[in-house]
N, C-alpha and C positions, 0 to 999 in steps of 0.2 A: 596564167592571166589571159581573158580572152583577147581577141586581137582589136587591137583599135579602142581600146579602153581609156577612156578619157577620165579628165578634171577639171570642174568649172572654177575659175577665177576669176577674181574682180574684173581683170580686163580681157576675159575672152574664154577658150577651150585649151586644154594642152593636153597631149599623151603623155597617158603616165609610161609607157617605154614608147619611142616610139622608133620606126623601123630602121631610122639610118643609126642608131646606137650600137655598139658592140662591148663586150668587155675583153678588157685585154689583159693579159700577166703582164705584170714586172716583172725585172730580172729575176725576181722569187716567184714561182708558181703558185703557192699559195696566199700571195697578194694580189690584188686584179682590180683592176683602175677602170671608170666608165667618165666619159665629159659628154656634158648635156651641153648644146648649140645654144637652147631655147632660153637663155639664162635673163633675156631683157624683158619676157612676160610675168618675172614672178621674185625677180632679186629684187628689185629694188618695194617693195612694197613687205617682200619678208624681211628684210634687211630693215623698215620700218617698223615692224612689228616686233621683231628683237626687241630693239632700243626702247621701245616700248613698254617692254614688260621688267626691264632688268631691278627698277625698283618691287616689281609685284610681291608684297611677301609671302604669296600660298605658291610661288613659282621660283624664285631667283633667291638665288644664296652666293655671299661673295666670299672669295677666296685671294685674298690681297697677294701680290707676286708669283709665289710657287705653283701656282693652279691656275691661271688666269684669272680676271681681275673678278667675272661674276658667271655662273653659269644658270640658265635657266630650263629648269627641266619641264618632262613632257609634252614634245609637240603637240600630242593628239587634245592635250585642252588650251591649246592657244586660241579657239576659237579664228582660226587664220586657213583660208583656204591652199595659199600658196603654203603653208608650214604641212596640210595636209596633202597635198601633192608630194614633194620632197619625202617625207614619210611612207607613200606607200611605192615610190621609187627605191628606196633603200633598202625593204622590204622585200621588191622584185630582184632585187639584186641577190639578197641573200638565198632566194627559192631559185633562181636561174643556179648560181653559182656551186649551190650545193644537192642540187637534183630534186628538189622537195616542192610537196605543195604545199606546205604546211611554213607559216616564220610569225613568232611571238616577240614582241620587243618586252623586253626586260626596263630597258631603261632608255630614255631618249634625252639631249639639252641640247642646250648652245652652249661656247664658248664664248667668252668676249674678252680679250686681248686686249691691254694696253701700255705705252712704253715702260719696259722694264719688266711685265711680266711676262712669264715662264711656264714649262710641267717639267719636274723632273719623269725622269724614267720608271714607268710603272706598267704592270700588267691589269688585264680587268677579266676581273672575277663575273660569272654567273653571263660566260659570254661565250657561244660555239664559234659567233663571228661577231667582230666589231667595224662600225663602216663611219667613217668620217666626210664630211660635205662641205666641201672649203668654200662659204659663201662670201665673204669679201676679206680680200688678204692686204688692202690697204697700202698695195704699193702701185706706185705711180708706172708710166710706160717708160721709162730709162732705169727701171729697176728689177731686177732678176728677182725670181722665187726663192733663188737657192745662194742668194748675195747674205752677206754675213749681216746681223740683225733684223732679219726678216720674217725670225717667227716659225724657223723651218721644221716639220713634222718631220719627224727621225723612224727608223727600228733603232734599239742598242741591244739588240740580241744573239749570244754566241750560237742560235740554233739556225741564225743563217748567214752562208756562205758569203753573203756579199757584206756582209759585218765581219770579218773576220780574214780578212786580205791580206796579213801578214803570217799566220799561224793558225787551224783550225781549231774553234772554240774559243780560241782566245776574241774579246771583241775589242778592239780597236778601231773601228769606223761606224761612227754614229751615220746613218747612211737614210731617204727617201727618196722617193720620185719628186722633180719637181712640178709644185702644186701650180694650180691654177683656178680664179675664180669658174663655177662652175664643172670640179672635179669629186668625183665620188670615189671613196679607196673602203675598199673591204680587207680584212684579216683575219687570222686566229686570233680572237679575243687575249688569248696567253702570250702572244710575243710583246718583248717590251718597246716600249716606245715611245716618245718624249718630243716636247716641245720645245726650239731654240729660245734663247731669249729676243723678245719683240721691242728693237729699237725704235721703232717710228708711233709718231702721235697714236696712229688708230682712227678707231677699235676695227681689232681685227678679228671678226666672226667666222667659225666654226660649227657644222652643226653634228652631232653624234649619238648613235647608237648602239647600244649590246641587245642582240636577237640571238635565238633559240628555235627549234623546229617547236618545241609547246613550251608554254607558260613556266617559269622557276616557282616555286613556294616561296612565300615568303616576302620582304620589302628587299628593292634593289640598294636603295638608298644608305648610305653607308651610316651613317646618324642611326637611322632606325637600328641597323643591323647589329650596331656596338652596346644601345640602349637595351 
């Protein structure tokens, strides 16, 4: 990406990287965590645009409890300039992280969380990397990320070590970093990994991607893919 590459927003200019960012590993190397400063130019107006759409029916499909309560696919036709910011940050994420110039997104949404719902543990398909973007986690300031009913973004996977703290392979520790509005987490698409369940009112928004160095055949869409 050239240097200094911007994104126009309703209220101003933003870097899509900009130079004080860095990506870091978690205690697993092949997860690696980026927090954006800049979060009061573009959250709350995406965060508008969410809510927005969750009734849309060419866009939002609900999933009552076990999935979160609605997700809304495809940033890129939100018609939202902050949704396309966000987008081609997670994009840069995936080219920094994996040496490439080249990153196809498969499939993009949001999440929308609300008390009681959930993900179980699942992996995703038709994904080299999968990068999640905690945009509002709906806890107040005397509440921890990683406090029980909070919604907490897990690995439960015996392929890594920090899952597996009593006997290798065996997994016994549902385990993440703790989140924070305005965090971005990357991974192998194939490790598993799950959602706590989400005690508080809400809605707690998420936004997520599976990328590829080029394009998959075919619909990412799991409907389409069964039909």
């Amino acid at each position: 990406m050239p240097h200094g590459e911007t994104s126009t927003l309703e209220g101003g200019v933003a870097e899509v990287w900009p130079d004080r960012v860095s990506i870091q590993d978690w205690v697993e190397p092949n997860v690696k965590i980026v927090i954006f400063d800049d979060t009061e130019a573009y959250h709350r107006r995406l965060i508008g645009r969410v809510m927005a759409l969750e009734n849309d029916p060419a866009l939002a499909k609900s999933f009552p409890g076990y999935a979160g309560s609605s997700k809304i696919y495809h940033l890129d036709r939100w018609s939202c300039p902050e949704a396309d910011l966000i987008n081609r940050r997670a994009l840069e994420l995936f080219k920094r992280t994996l040496g490439t110039r080249h990153a196809a997104v498969d499939l993009s949404w949001a999440n929308i969380y609300r008390e009681g719902d959930y993900c179980l543990p699942h992996s995703h398909v038709r994904a080299t990397g999968s990068i999640v973007y905690f945009l509002d986690l709906a806890l107040d300031n005397d509440t921890g990320a990683g406090a029980t009913g909070t919604g907490r973004f897990c690995f439960a996977d015996p392929r890594l070590k920090v899952c597996c703290q009593e006997e290798p392979l065996a997994m016994t520790t549902p385990i993440g970093p703790i989140a924070r509005d305005g965090m971005m987490i990357m991974f192998p698409g194939k490790l598993v990994h799950m959602v706590d369940v989400f005690r508080r009112p809400g809605p707690r928004i998420t936004l997520a991607w599976n990328i590829n160095e080029h394009a998959v055949p075919g619909s990412p869409l799991p409907d389409s893919r069964s039909a």
